[in-house]
Short mmCIF file of the C-alpha atoms (twelve columns), coordinates in Angstrom:
data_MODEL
# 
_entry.id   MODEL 
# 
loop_
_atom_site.group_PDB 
_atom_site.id 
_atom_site.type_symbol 
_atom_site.label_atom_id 
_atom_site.label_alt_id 
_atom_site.label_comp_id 
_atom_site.label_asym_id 
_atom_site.label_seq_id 
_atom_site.Cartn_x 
_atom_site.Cartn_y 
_atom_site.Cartn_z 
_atom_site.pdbx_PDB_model_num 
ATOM 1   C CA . UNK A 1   134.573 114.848 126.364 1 
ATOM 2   C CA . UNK A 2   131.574 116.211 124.366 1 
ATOM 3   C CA . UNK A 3   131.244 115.109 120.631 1 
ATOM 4   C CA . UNK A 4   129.719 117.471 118.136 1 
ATOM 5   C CA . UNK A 5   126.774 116.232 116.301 1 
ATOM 6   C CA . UNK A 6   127.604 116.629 112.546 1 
ATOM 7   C CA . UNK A 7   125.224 116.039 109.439 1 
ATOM 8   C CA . UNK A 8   128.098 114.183 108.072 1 
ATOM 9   C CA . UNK A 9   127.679 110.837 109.712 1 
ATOM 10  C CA . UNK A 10  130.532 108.662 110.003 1 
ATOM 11  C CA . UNK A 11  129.172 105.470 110.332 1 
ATOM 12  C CA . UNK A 12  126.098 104.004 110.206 1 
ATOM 13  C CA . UNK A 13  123.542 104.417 112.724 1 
ATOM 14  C CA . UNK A 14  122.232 101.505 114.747 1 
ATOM 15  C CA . UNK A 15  124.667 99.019  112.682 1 
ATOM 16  C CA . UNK A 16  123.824 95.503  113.176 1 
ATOM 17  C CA . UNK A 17  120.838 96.237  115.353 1 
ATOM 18  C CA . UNK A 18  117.817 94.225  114.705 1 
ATOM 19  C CA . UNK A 19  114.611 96.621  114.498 1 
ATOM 20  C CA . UNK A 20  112.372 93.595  113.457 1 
ATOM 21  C CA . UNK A 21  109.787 93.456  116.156 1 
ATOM 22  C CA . UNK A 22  110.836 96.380  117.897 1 
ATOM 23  C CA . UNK A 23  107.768 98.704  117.480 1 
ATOM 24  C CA . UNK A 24  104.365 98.074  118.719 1 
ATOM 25  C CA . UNK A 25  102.204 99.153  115.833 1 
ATOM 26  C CA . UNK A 26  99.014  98.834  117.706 1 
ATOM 27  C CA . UNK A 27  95.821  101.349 117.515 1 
ATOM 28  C CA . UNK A 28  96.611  103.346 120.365 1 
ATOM 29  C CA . UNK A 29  100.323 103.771 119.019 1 
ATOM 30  C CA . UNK A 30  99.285  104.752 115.552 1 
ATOM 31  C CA . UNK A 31  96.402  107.698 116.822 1 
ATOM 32  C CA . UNK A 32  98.666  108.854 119.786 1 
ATOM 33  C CA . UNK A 33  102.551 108.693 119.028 1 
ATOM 34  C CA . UNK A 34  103.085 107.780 115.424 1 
ATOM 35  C CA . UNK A 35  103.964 110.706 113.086 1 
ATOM 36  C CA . UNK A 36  104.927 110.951 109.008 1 
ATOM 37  C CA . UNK A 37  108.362 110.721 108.330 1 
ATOM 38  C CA . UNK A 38  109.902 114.322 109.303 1 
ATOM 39  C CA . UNK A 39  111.570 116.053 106.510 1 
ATOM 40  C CA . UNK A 40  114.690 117.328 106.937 1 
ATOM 41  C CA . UNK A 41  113.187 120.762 106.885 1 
ATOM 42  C CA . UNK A 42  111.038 119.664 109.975 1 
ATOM 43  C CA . UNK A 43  113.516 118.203 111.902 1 
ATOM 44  C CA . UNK A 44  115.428 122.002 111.305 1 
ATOM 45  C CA . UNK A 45  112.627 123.653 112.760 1 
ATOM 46  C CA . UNK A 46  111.498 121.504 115.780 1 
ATOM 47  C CA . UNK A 47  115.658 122.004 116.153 1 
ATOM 48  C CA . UNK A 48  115.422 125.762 116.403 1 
ATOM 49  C CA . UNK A 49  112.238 125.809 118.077 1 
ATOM 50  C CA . UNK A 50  114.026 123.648 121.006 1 
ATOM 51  C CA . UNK A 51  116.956 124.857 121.145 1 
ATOM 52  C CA . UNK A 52  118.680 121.804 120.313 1 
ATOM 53  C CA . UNK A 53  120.407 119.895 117.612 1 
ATOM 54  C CA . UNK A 54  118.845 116.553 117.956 1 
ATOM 55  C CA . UNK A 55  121.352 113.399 117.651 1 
ATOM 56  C CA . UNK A 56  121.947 111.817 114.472 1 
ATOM 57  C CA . UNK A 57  120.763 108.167 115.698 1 
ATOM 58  C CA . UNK A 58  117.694 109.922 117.048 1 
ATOM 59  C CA . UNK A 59  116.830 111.420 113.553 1 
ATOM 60  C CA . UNK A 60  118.020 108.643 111.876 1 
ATOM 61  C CA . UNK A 61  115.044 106.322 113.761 1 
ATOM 62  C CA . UNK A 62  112.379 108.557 113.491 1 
ATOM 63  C CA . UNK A 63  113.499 108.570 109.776 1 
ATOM 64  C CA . UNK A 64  112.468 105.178 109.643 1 
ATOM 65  C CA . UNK A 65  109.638 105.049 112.040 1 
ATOM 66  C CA . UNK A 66  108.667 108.615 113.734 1 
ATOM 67  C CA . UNK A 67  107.688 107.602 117.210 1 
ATOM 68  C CA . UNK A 68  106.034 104.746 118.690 1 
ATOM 69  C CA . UNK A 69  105.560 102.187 121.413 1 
ATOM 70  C CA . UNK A 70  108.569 100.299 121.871 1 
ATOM 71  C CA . UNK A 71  108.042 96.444  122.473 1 
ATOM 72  C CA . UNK A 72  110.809 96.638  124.837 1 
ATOM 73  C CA . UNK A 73  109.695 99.185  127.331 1 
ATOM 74  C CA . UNK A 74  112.627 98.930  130.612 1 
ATOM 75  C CA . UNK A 75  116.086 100.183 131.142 1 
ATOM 76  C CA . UNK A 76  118.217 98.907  133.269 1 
ATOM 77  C CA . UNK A 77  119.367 101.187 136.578 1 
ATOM 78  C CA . UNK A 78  122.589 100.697 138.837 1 
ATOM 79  C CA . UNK A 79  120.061 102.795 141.254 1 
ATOM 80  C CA . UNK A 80  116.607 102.660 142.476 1 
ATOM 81  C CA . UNK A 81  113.793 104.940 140.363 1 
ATOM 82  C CA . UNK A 82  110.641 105.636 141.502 1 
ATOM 83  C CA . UNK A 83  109.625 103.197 138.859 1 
ATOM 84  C CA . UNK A 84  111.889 100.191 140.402 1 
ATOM 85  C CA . UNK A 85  114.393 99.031  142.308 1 
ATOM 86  C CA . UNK A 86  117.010 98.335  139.161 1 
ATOM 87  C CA . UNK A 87  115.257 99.636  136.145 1 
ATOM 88  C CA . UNK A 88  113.340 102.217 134.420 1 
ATOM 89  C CA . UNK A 89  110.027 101.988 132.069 1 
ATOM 90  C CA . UNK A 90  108.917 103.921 129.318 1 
ATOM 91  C CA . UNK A 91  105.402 104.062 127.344 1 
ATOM 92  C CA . UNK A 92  106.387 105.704 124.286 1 
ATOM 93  C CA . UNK A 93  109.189 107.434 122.462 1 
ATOM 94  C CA . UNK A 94  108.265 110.791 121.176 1 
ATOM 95  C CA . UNK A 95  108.259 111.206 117.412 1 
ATOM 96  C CA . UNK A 96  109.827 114.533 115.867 1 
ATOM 97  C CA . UNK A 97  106.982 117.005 115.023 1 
ATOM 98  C CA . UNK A 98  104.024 118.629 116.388 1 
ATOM 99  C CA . UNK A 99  100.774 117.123 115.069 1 
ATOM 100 C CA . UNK A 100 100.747 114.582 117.798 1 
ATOM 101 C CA . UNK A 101 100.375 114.962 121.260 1 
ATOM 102 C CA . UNK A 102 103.400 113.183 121.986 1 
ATOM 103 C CA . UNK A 103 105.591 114.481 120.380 1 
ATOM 104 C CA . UNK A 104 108.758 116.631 120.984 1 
ATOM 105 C CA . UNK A 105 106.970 119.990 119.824 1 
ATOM 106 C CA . UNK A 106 103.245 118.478 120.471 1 
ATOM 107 C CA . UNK A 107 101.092 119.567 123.260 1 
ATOM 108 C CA . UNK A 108 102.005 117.275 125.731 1 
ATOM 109 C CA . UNK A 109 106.033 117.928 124.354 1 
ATOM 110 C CA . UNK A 110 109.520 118.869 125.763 1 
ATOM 111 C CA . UNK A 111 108.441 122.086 126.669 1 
ATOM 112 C CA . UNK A 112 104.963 121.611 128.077 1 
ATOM 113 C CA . UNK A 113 107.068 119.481 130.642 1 
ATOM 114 C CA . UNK A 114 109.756 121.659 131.456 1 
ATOM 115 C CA . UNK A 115 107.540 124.987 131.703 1 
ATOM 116 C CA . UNK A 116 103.528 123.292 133.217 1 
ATOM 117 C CA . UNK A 117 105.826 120.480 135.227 1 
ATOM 118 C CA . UNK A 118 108.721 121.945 136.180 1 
ATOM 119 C CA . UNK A 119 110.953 119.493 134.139 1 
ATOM 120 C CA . UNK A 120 114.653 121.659 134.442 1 
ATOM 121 C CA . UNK A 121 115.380 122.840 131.356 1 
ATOM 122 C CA . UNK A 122 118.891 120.616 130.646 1 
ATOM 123 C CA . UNK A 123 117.926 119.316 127.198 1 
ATOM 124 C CA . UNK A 124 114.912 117.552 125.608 1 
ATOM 125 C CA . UNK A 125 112.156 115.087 126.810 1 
ATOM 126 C CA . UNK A 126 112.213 111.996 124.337 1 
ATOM 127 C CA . UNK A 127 110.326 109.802 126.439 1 
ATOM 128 C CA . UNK A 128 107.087 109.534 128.393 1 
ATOM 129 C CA . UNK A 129 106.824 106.605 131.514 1 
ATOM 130 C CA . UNK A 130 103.756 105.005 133.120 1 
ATOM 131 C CA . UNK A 131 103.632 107.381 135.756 1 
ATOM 132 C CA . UNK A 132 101.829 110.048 133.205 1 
ATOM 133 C CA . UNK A 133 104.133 112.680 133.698 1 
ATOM 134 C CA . UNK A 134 106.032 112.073 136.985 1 
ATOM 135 C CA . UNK A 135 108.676 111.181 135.630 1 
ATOM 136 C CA . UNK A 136 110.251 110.814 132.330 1 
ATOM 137 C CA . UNK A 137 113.584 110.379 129.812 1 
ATOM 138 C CA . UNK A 138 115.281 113.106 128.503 1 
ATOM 139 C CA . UNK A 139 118.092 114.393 126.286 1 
ATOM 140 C CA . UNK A 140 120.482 115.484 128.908 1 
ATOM 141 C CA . UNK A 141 122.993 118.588 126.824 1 
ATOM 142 C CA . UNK A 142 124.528 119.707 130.164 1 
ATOM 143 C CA . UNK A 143 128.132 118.404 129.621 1 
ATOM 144 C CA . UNK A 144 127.871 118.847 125.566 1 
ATOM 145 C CA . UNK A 145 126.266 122.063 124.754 1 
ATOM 146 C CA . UNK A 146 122.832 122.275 122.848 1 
ATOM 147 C CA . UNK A 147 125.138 120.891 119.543 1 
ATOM 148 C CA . UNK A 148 126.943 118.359 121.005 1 
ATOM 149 C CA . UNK A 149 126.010 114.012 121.507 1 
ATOM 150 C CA . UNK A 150 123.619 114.059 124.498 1 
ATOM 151 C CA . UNK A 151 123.293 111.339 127.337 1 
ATOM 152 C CA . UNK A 152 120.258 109.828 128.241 1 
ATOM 153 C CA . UNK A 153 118.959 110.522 131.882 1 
ATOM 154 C CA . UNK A 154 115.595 109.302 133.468 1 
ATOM 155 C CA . UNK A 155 114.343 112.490 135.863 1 
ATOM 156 C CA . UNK A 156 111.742 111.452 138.955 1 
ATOM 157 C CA . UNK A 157 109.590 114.701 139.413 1 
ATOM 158 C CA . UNK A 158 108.590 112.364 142.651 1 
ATOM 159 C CA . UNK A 159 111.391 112.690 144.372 1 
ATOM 160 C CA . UNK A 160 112.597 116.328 143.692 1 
ATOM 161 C CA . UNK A 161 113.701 115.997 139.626 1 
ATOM 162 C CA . UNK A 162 116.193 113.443 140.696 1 
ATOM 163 C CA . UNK A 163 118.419 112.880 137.281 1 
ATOM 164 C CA . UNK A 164 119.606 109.422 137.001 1 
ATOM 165 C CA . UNK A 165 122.224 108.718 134.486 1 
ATOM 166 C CA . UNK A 166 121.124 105.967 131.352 1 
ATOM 167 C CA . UNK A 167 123.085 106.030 128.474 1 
ATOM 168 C CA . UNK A 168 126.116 107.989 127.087 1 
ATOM 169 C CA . UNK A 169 123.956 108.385 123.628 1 
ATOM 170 C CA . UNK A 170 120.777 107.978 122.108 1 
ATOM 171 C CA . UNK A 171 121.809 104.475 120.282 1 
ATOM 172 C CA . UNK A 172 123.020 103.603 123.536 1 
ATOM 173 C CA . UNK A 173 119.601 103.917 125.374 1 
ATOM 174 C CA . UNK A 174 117.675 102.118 122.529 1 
ATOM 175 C CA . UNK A 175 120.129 99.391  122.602 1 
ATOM 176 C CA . UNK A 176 119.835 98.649  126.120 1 
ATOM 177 C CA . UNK A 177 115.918 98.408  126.195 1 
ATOM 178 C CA . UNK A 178 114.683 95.344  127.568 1 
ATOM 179 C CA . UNK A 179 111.811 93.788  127.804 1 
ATOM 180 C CA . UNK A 180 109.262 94.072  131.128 1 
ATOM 181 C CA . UNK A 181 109.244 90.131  131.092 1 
ATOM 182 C CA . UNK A 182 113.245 90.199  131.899 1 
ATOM 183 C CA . UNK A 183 112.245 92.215  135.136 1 
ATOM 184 C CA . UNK A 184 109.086 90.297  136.541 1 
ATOM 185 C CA . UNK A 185 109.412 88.424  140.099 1 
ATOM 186 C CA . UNK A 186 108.465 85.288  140.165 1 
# 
């Protein structure tokens, strides 16, 4: 069942989640990924411009920080990625806007993906991996429509645009990052 995103939220997103020390603030995340806060008329139109109504929890973060380098950078998989046997990894999380390269509507954006790398067109790229572009995270409105609740799926161009599931939501994926430490062999 596909929930419809609404303005109105009905709780609060990311409730009792602990944000302290979960952005990297570095130099290379401040000139590359981090944006202004988007107003709410930005956030309309990099909505139209993609097609998509962008989840609550996802505007609600870049609200508060637009974009970044997460501290936690790995997700864990119940199938093997080209990244890893059991998990995922991720170098940034694309702000909302356009001044940055990555960012949703930037040059190196959603759509640059789906129409230079032949990303299918199922929803939104939110996240960029280590690979540099052969694979990535994305939106995923398939089952919900283009303004319903999205799931999170990680897509390896590598091995034919594989989609493996992540998350049923947004929250969900940023909830379940872990750190790269928790996946090191010894």
């Amino acid at each position: 069942m596909c929930h419809q995103n609404k303005n109105v939220n009905m709780k609060q997103e990311f409730e009792g989640f602990d944000f302290t020390n979960f952005w990297d603030d570095n130099y290379d995340a401040r000139k590359e990924y981090i944006s202004d806060v988007p107003t709410d008329e930005l956030i309309a139109d990099v909505e139209k411009e993609l097609g998509y109504k962008l989840p609550a929890s996802y505007i609600w973060l870049m609200k508060q920080h637009n974009g970044g380098i997460p501290f936690k950078t790995c997700f864990p998989t119940d199938s093997p990625t080209n990244w890893a046997e059991n998990h995922i990894a991720i170098t940034c999380i694309y702000g909302i806007g356009r001044e940055k390269d990555y960012s949703l509507c930037g040059e190196i954006g959603s759509q640059f993906m789906i129409d230079e790398w032949g990303y299918p067109a199922i929803g939104v790229a939110i996240c960029d991996c280590p690979s540099a572009g052969h694979d990535m995270v994305f939106l995923d409105y398939r089952e919900c429509g283009p303004l319903g609740e999205p799931k999170v799926v990680h897509i390896d161009q590598e091995s034919d645009f594989k989609i493996t599931p992540l998350a049923e939501n947004f929250e969900d994926f940023i909830r379940g990052l872990k750190s790269a430490e928790e996946y090191e062999v010894e």
